[in-house]
C-alpha positions in Angstrom: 145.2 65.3 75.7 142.9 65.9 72.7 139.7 67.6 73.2 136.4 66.5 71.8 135.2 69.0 69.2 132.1 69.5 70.7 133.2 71.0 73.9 135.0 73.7 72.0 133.9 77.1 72.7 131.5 76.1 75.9 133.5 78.7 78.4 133.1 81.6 76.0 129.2 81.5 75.6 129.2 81.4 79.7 131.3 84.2 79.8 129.6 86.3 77.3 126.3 85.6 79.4 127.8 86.7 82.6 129.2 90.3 81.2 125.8 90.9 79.7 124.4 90.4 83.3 127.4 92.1 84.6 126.5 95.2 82.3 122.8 95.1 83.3 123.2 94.8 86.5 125.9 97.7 86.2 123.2 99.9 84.5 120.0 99.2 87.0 123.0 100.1 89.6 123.9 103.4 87.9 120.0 104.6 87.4 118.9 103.2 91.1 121.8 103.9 93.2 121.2 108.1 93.1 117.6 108.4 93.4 118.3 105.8 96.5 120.3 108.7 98.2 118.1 111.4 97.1 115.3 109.6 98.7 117.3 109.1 101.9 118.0 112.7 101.7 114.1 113.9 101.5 113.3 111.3 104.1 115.8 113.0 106.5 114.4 116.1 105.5 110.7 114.7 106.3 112.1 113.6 110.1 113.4 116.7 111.3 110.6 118.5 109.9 108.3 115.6 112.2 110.6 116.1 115.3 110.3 119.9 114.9 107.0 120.1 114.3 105.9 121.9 118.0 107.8 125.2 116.5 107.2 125.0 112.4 103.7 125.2 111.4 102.2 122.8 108.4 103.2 124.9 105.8 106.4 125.0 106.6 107.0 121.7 106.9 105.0 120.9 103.7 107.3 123.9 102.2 110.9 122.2 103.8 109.8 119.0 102.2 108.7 120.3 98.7 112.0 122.6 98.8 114.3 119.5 99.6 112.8 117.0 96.7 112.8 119.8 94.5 116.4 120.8 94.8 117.1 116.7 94.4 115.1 116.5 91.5 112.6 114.1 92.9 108.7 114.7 91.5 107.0 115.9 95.0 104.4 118.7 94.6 102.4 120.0 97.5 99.6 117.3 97.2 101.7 114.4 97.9 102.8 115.7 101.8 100.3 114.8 103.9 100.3 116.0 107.8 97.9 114.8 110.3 98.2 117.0 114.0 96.3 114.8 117.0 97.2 113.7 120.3 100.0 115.2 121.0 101.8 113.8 117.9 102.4 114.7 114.2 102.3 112.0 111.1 104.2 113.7 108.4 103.7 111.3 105.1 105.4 111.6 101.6 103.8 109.7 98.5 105.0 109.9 94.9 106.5 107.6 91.9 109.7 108.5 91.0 109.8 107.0 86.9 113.1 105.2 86.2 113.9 104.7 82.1 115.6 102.0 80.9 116.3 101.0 77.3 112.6 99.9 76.5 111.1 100.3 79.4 110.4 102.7 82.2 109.5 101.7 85.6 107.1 103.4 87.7 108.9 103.2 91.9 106.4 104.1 94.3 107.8 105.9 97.4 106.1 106.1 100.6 107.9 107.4 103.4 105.8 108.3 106.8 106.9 109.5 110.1 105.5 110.3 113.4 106.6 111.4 116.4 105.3 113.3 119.6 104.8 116.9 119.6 106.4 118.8 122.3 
């Protein structure tokens, strides 16, 4: 069978685009994939803080919370815990942007993470 010179080369230029969106993909996958599990981590942190929070006293949650992003690397400073005591119940909530760089552009991921639970 002959081929038709114009269809020469056609499954090389679709292979080149999908290893160029293999590699990005690859790269948002190593930056994200971390600070996903670091966040998990501090959240974790934040809920048995919450569900202890009838012995520990608001600084020492705010101080468990701090200590655990810190030691992750993640950007939370004292201002960004927030703990509200009423009713019976605690609302522990964590807010910061965690920056994420890519070539030429760095994106700004806002984090909110909030838990409440009763106080015993």
């Amino acid at each position: 069978m002959r081929r038709n010179s114009r269809e020469r080369g056609e499954g090389q230029f679709g292979c080149v685009v999908g290893l160029i969106l293999l590699a990005v993909g690859a790269m948002i996958a190593y930056k994200v994939i971390p600070l996903k599990v670091k966040r998990a981590e501090v959240r974790q942190e934040l809920v048995d803080e919450a569900k202890s929070a009838g012995m520990h006293g608001d600084d020492r949650i705010r101080k468990a919370i701090v200590e655990k992003a810190q030691e992750d690397n993640l950007p939370v400073t004292d201002d960004d815990v927030k703990i509200n005591r009423g009713n019976n119940e605690i609302t522990v909530q964590v807010d910061y942007v965690v920056p994420i760089d890519f070539p030429g552009y760095t994106y700004q991921w806002h984090v909110h993470d909030e838990q409440t639970n009763p106080i015993f």
